[in-house]
C-alpha positions as CSV (number, residue, x, y, z in Angstrom):
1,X,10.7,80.0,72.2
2,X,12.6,82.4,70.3
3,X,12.0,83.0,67.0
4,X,14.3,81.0,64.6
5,X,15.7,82.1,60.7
6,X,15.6,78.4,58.9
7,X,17.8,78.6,55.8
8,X,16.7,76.4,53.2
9,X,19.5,75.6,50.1
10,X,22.9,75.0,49.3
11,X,26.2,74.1,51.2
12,X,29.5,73.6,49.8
13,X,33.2,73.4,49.6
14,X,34.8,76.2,48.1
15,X,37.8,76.8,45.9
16,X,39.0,79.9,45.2
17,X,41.7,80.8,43.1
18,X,43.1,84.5,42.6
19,X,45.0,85.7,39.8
20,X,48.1,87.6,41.0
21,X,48.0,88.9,37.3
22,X,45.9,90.1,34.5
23,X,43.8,86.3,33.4
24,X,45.3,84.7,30.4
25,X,42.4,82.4,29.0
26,X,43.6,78.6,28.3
27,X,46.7,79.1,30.4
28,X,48.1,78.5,33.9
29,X,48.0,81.3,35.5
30,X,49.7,81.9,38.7
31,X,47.8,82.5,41.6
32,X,46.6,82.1,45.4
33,X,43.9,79.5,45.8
34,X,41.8,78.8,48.7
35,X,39.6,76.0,50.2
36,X,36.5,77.0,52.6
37,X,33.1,76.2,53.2
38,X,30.7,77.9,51.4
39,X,27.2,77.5,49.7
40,X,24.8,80.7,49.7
41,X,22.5,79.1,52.4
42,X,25.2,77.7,54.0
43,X,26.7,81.6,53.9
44,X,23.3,83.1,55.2
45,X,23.0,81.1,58.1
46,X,26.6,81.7,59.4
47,X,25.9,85.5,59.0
48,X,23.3,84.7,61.4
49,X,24.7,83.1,64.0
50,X,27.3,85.3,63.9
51,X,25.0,88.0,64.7
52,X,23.2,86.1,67.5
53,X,20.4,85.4,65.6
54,X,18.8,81.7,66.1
55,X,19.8,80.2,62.4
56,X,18.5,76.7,61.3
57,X,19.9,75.4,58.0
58,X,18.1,72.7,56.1
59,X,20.8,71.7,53.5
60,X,22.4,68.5,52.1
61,X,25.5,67.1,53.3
62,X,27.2,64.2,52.0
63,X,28.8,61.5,53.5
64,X,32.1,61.6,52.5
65,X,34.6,63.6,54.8
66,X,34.3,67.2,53.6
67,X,30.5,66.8,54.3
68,X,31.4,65.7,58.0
69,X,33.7,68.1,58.4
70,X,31.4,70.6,56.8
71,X,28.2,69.9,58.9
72,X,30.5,69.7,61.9
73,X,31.6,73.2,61.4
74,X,28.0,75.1,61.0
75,X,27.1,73.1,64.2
76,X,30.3,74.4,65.8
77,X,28.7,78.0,65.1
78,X,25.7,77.6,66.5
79,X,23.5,76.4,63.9
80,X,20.7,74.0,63.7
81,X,21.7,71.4,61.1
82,X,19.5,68.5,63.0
83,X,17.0,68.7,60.1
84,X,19.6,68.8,57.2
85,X,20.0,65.6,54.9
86,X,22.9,63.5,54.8
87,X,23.4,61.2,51.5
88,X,26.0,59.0,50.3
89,X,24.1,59.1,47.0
90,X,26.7,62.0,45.6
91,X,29.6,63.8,46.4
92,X,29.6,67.1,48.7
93,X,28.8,70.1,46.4
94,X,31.8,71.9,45.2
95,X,31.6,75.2,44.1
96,X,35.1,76.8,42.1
97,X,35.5,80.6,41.2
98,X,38.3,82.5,39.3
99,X,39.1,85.4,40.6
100,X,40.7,88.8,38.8
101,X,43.8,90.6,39.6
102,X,41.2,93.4,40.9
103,X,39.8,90.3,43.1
104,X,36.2,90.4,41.4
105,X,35.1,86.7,40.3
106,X,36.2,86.2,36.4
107,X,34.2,82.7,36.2
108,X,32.9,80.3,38.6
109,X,31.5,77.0,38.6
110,X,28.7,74.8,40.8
111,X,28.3,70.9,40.9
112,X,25.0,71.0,43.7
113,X,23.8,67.8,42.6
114,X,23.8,66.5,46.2
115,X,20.2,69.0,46.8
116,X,18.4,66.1,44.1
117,X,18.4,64.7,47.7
118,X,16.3,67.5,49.1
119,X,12.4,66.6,48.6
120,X,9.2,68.3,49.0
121,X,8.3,64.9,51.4
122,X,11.5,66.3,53.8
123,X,10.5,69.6,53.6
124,X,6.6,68.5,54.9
125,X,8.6,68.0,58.1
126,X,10.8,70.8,58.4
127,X,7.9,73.2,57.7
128,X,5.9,71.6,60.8
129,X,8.0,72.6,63.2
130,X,7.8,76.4,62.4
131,X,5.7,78.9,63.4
132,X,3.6,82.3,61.9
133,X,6.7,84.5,63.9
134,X,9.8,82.7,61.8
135,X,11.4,83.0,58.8
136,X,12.2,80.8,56.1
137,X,15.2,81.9,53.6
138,X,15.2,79.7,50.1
139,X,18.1,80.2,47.7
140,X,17.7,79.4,44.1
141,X,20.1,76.3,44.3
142,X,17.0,74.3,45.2
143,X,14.8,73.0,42.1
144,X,12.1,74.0,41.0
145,X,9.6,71.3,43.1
146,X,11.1,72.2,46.4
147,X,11.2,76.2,45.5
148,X,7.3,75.5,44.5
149,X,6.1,73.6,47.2
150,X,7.7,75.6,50.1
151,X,6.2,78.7,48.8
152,X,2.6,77.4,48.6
153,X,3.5,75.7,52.4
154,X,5.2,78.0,54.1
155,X,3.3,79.3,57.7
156,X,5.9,82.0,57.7
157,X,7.8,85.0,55.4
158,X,10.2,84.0,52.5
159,X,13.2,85.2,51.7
160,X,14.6,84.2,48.9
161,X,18.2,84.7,47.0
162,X,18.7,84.0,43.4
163,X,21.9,82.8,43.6
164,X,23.1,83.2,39.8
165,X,21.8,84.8,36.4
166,X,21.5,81.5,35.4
167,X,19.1,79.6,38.6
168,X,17.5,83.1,39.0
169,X,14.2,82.2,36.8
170,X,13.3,79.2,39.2
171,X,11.9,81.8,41.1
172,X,10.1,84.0,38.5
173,X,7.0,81.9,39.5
174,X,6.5,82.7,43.0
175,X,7.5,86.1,43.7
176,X,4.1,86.7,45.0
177,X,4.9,84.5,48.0
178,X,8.6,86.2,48.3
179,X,8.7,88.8,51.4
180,X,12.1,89.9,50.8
181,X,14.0,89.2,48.0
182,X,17.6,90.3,47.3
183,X,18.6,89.7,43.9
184,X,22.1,91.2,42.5
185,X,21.7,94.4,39.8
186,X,22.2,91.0,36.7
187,X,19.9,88.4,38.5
188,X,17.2,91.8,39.0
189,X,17.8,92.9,34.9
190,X,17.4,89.3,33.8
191,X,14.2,88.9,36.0
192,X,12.5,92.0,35.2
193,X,14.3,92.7,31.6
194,X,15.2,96.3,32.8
195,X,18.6,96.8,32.3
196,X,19.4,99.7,35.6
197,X,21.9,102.9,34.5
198,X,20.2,105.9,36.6
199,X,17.5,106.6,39.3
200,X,14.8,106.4,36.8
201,X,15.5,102.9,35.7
202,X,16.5,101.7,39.3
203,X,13.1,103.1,40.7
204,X,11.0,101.2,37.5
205,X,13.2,97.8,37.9
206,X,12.0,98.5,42.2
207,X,8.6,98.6,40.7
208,X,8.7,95.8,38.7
209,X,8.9,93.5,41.9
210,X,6.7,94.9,43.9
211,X,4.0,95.0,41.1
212,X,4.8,91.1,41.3
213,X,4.0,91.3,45.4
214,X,7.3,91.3,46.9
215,X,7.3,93.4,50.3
216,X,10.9,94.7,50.4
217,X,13.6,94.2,47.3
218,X,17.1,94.8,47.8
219,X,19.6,94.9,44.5
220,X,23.1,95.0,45.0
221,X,24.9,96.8,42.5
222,X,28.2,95.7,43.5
223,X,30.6,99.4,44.1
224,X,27.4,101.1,43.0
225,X,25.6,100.3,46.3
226,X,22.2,99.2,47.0
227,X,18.6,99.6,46.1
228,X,15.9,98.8,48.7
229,X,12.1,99.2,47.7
230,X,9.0,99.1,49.5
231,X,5.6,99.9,49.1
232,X,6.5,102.9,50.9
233,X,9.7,103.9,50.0
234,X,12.4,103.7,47.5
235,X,16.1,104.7,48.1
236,X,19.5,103.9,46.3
237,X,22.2,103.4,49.3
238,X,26.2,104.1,47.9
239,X,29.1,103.4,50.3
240,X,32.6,104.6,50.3
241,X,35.0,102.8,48.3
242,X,35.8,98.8,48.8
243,X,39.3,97.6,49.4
244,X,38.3,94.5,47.6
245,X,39.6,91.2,49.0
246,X,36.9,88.6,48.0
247,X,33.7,89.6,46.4
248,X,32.5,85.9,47.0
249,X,29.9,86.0,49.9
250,X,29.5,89.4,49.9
251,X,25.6,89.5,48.9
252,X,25.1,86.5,51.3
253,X,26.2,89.1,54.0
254,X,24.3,91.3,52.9
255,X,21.0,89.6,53.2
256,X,21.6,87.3,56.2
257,X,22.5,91.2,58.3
258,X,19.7,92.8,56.8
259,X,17.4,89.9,58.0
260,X,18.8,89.6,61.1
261,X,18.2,93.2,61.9
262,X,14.4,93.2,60.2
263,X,13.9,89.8,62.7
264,X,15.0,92.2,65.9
265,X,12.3,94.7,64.5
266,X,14.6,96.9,63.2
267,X,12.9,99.6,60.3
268,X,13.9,98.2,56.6
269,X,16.6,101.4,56.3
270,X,18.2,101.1,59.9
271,X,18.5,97.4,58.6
272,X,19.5,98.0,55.2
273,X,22.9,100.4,56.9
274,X,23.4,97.7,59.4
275,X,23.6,94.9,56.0
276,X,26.0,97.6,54.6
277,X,28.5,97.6,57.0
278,X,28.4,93.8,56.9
279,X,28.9,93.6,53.7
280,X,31.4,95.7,53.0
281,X,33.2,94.5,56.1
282,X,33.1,90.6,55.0
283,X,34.4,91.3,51.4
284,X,37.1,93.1,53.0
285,X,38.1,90.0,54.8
286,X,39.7,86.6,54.1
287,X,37.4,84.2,54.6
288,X,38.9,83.0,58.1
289,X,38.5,86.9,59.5
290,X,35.4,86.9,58.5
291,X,34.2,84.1,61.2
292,X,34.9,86.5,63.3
293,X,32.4,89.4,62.6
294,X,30.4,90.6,65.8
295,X,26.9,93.0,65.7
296,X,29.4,95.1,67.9
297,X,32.0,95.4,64.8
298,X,29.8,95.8,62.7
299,X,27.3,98.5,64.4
300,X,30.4,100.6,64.8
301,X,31.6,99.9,61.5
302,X,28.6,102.3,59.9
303,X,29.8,105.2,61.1
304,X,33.0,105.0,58.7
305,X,31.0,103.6,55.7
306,X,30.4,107.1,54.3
307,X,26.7,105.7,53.6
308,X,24.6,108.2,51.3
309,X,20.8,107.8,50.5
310,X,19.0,108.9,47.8
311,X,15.1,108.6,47.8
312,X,13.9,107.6,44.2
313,X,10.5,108.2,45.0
């Protein structure tokens, strides 16, 4: 059978509002606002199938009609959702973010209480049915039980995103059983208290993780680009300029390409220009464009994404 991604974490409805002017704090500010699914597990595994790659997600929906319609939709893509929870105990998770007039998020907000449904007793079954040649992904959304017992469980490599500054330290504990972590240039300073301005500092705050056993670390540093580290090499990836549309989802991109690409065999810096061009091509998107990414698109995309790399090492 062919080897399957399962996506364990969040899904939810997303509101987005824009400013079509410089924010004015404790005022109405006029603006576009949006309503999508999201969730960064929810985000990963339709990166996935969108690439063709066989994407399970292991999430929790509710009952009420936004879950329907919400679980209905991922299986519309493709993806497995036949081990997901459904509860009527809470409301679907509703995730809200403020955008800037430059389009960068301002301020967000998360209610994920629905993944209190999500137990290490569930996840017994889910990680029975996977083998030594898949993948699981975890994002930080989960608490710290399930984050605990699927890393000391797992027959297979973890990825693992941190979601936030603020969940990011759920995973401090089990690096060493993280494969491939992508953490954003905040989440990686507040993990590893090195704060990244140069090459020097990027190549310690690399080593940092890798001293803790991750295989391969990827920061995103936003318009700065990327930093992938292995035991074997270290390289800061920039990109041309972004025509910014919605940052939102633009990390999630980035790891569900570059894991898609590693799962097809594909060397970690072949990957990491392939999760480049998908990144930078989904942030450039409204969200209903961006259903619409291809590997073709986005293979031909690379060529234009003026992609410099500079070896730390």
């Amino acid at each position: 059978m062919e080897e399957r991604i399962c996506v364990i974490g969040g899904s939810n409805i997303d509101i987005c509002g824009a400013s079509i002017e410089p924010l004015r704090n404790f005022d109405s500010n006029p603006g576009i606002v949006t309503v999508r699914y999201g969730g960064v597990g929810r985000n990963i595994a339709q990166i996935l199938a969108l690439l063709e790659t066989r994407a399970q997600l292991v999430s929790v929906f509710s009952s009420d009609s936004y879950g329907q319609m919400m679980k209905a939709d991922c299986e519309s893509m493709g993806i497995d959702t036949s081990a997901s929870v459904v509860t009527g105990a809470y409301p679907s998770s509703m995730y809200i973010a403020i955008l800037n007039s430059n389009h960068d998020m301002q301020v967000a907000m998360s209610d994920m209480r629905n993944l209190r449904e999500m137990t290490p007793a569930h996840l017994d079954k889910v990680l029975s049915g996977l083998t030594k040649n898949d993948m699981i992904v975890i994002d930080a959304n989960l608490d710290m039980e399930c984050i605990q017992h699927i890393a000391g469980n797992a027959p297979c490599p973890i990825a693992a995103d941190p979601v936030s500054a603020s969940k990011c330290t759920r995973l401090a504990e089990v690096l060493s059983s993280i494969s491939i972590f992508k953490p954003n240039v905040y989440e990686a300073e507040q993990l590893s208290g090195i704060r990244i301005t140069d090459v020097e500092s990027g190549r310690r705050c690399l080593d940092w993780f890798l001293d803790r056993g991750v295989k391969e670390i990827l920061i995103s540093m936003a318009e700065q680009g990327v930093l992938l580290g292995t035991d074997k090499e270290k390289t800061w990836f920039t990109h041309r300029l972004i025509d910014l549309d919605n940052a939102t989802g633009g990390g999630d991109s980035l790891l569900g390409a570059y894991l898609a690409e590693r799962q097809r065999g594909r060397g970690t810096k072949e990957a990491m220009r392939f999760a480049i061009s998908a990144a930078v091509t989904a942030i450039e998107q409204d969200a209903v464009t961006r259903r619409s990414l291809n590997r073709g698109q986005l293979q031909e995309a690379i060529a234009g994404m003026e992609i410099r790399e500079v070896d730390l090492c």
